[in-house]
C-alpha positions in Angstrom: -48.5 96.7 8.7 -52.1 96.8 9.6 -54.4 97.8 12.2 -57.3 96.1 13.5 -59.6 97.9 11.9 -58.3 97.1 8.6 -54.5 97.3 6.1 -52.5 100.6 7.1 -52.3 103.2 5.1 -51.4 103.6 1.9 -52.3 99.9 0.8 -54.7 99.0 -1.7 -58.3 97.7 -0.7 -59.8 94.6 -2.1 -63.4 95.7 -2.4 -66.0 93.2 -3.5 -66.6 92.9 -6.9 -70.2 94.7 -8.0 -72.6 92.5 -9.9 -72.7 92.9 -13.1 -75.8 94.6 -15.0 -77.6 94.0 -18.1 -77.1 91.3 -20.3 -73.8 90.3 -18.4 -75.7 89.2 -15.3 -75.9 85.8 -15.1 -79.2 84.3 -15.3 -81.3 82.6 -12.9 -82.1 79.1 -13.3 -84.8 77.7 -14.4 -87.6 75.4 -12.6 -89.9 73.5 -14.0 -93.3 75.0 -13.9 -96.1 74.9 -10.6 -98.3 72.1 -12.1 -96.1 71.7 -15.4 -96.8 68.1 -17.1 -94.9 65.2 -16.2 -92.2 64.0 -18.6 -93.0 60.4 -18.9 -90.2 58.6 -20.7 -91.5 55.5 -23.1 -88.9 53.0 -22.7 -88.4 50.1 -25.6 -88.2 46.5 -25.3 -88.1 43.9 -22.7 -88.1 45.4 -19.5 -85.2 44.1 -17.1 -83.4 45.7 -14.1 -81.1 47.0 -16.3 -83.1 48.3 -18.7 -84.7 50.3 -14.9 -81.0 51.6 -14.4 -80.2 52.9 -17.6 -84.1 54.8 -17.7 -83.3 55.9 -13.5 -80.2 57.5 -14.8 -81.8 59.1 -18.0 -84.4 60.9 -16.0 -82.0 61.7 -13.3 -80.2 63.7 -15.3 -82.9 65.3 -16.6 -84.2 66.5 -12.8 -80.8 67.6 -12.4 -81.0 69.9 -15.5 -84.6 71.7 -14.4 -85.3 71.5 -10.6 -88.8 70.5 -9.9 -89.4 67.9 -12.7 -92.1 65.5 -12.5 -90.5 62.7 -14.7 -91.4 59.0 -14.7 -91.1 55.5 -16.9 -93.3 54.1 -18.5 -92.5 50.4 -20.4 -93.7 49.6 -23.6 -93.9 46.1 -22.7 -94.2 46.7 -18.7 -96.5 44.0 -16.7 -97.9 47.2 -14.6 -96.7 45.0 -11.8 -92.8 45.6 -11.8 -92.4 47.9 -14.6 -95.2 49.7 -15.2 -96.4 50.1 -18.5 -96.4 53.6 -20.5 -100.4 53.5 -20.9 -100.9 53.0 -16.9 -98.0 55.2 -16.1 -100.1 57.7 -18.0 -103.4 57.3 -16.1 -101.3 56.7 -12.7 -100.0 60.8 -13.8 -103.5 61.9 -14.2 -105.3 60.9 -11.5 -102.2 62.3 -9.2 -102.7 65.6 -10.6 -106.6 65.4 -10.3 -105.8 64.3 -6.5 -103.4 67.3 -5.8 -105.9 69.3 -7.3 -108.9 68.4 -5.0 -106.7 68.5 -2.0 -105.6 72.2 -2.6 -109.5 73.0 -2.6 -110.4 71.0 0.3 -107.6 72.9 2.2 -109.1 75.9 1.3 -106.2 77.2 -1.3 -106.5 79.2 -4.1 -105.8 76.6 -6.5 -106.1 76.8 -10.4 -108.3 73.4 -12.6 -105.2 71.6 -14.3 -105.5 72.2 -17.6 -103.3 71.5 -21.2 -101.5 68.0 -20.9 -101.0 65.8 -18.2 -97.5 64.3 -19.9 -95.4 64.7 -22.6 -94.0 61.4 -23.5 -90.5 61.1 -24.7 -89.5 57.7 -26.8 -86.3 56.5 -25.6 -85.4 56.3 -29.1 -81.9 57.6 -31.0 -83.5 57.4 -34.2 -87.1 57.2 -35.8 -88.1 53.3 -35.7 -92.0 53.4 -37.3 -92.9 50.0 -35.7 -92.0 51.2 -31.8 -93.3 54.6 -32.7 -97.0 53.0 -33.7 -96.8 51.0 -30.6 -95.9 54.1 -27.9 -98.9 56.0 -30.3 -101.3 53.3 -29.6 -100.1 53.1 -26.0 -100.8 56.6 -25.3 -104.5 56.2 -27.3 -104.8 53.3 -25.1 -104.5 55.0 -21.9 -107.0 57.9 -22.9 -105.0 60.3 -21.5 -104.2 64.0 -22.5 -100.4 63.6 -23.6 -98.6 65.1 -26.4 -96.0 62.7 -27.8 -92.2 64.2 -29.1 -90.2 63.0 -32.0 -87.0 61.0 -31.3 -83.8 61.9 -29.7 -81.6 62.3 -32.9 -80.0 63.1 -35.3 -78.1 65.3 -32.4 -74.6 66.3 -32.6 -74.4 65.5 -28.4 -75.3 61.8 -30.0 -72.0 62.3 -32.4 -70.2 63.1 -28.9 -71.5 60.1 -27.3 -71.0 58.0 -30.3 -67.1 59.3 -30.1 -67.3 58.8 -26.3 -68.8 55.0 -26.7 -65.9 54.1 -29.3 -63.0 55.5 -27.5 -64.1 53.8 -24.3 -63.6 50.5 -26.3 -60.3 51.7 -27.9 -61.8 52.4 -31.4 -61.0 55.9 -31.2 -58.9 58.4 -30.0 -60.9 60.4 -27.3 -58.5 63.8 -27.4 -60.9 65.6 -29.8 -58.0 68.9 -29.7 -55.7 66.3 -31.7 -57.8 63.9 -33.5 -57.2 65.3 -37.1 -53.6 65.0 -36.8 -53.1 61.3 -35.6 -54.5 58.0 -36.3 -57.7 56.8 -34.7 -57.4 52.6 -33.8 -60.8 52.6 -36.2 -60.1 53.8 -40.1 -64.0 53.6 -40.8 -66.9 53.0 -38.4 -70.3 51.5 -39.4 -73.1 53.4 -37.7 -75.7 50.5 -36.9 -79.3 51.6 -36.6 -82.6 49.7 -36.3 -85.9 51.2 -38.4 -85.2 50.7 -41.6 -83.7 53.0 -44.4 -85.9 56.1 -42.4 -83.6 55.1 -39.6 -80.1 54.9 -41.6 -81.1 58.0 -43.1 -81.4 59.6 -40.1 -78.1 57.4 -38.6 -76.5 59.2 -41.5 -76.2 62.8 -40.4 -75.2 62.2 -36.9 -72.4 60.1 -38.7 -71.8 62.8 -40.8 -71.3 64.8 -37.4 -69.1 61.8 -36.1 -67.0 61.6 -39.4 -66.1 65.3 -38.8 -64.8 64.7 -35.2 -63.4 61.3 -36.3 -61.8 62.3 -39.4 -62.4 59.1 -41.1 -65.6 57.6 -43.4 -68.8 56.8 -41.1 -71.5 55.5 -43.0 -74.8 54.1 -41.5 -76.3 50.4 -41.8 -79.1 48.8 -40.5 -79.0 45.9 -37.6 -82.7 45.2 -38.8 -82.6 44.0 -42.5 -80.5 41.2 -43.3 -77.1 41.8 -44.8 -77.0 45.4 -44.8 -74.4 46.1 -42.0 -72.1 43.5 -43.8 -73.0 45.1 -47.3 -71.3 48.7 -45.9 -68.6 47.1 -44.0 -67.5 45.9 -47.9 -68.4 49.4 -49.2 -65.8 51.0 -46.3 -62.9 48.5 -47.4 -63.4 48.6 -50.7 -63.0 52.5 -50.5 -60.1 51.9 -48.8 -60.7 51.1 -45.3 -58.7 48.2 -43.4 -59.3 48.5 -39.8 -63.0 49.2 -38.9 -65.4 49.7 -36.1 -69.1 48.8 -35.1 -71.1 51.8 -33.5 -74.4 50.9 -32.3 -76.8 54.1 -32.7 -78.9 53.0 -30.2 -80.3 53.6 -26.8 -79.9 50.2 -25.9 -83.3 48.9 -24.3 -84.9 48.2 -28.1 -82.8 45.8 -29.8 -81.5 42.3 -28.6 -78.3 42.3 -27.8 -77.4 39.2 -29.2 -78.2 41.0 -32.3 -75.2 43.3 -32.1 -72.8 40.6 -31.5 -73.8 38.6 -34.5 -73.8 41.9 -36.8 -70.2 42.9 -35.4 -68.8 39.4 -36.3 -70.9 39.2 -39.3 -68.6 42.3 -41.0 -65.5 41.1 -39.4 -65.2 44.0 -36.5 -64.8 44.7 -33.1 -67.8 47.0 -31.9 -68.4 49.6 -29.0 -71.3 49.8 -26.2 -74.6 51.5 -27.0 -75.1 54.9 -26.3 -77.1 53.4 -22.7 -77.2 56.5 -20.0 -74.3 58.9 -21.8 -75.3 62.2 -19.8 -76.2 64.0 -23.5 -79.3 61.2 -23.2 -81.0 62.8 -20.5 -80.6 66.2 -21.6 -81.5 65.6 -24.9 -84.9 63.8 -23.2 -85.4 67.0 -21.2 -85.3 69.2 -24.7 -87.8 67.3 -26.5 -90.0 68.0 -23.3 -88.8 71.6 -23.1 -89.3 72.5 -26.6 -93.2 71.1 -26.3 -94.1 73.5 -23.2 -92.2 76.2 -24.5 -89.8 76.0 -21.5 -86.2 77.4 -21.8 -83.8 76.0 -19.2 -80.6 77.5 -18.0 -78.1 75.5 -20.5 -75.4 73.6 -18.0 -71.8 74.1 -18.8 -70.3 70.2 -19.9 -67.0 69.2 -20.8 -66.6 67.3 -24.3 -63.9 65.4 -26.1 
């Protein structure tokens, strides 16, 4: 029985669990910088509203993995009006840092000449594609603007995951990862569809060897930009054996017509999953590239995979 002032006597006491010391203590987490460059994402193709969603959601999730994140689009082929384009969204960054600057001193703050970059541009790219890389180069020469430029997303194995993710969404594959090497997936090879030539199916070609290993079945890599080539490794996959197969588009989404996909998928006889688009591993993968150029470490967010 107890008392009011607390269990009678003789019964254990819960007492509050002490905090754990050294290396057990969990870590704070990490904010982006006081005055940290912007992370300006450089975003492919013909801008559209959902070309806008799918680069919201991509930066989104990267503010969500480091508090206090300037991060912005900028539209390699914006009209500055509606989408603005990379080279203004770069000057835009600049002169709002100059501004925040001179306000601080005419406020009479302590406040510290920006100095280093004012962005660190991230292409919206899976894989290396030399012709869309020249172009966000030139863009960011264009703007005249102190910004350091990071390689591409991939070859990831989080890209393998959303790859996986993609294809079982669209019934091409089993998505229980625990049991995938001991039943049959609906796809018995998958054709990894890039765009940038053989650079880009190299590249294509270790995240596919990351997505054969979760897969258990052959995953070879094919290019949607040079004629013939995705229905040249289709044959190679059913002449080693394969009979059911599976398009999976490497891509981002924004850079390649869509129409393009549809023709290659019924071009090598298969059915085909979604692009990569806003798969949360995008956004964090975006927010790494940035990360690893300031020298920024943030606290690593605990995600559920297949």
């Amino acid at each position: 029985m107890s008392s009011p002032t607390g269990p009678a006597s003789g019964l254990p006491v819960r007492m509050p669990r002490p905090r754990q010391p050294g290396r057990h203590r969990r870590p704070e987490p990490v904010v982006a910088p006081e005055g940290a460059p912007a992370l300006v994402l450089a975003v492919p193709g013909t801008p559209s509203s959902a070309t806008r969603g799918l680069a919201e959601e991509v930066v989104s999730i990267a503010r969500s993995e480091l508090p206090g994140l300037d991060a912005r689009i900028g539209y390699l082929d914006g009209d500055d009006d509606e989408f603005v384009s990379l080279s203004a969204m770069l000057v835009h960054a600049s002169e709002e840092r100059a501004a925040r600057y001179e306000q601080a001193v005419a406020a009479g703050l302590e406040a510290k000449r920006p100095e280093g970059p004012v962005a660190v541009v991230v292409p919206l790219l899976a894989g290396p594609d030399n012709a869309l890389l020249r172009r966000i180069r030139q863009a960011v020469m264009d703007s005249r603007i102190a910004a350091e430029l990071t390689d591409v997303l991939g070859p990831h194995p989080l890209l393998a995951e959303a790859l996986h993710v993609r294809l079982s969404e669209a019934g091409l594959a089993r998505a229980d990862r625990a049991r995938l090497f001991t039943v049959a997936t609906a796809a018995d090879g998958i054709v990894l569809a890039s765009v940038g030539g053989d650079e880009a199916v190299q590249a294509a070609g270790i995240t596919g060897m990351l997505l054969a290993a979760r897969l258990a079945v052959p995953v070879m890599a094919a290019a949607l930009d040079e004629e013939g080539s995705i229905s040249s490794v289709a044959d190679q996959l059913r002449g080693s054996g394969s009979r059911q197969l599976a398009l999976a588009p490497y891509l981002i989404g924004p850079e390649i017509d869509a129409a393009l996909l549809e023709e290659a998928a019924k071009e090598a006889g298969c059915a085909t999953a979604e692009p990569l688009g806003p798969y949360p591993a995008i956004g964090k993968l975006a927010l790494a590239k940035y990360t690893t150029a300031l020298g920024i470490v943030p606290q690593p967010q605990s995600t559920p995979s297949l």
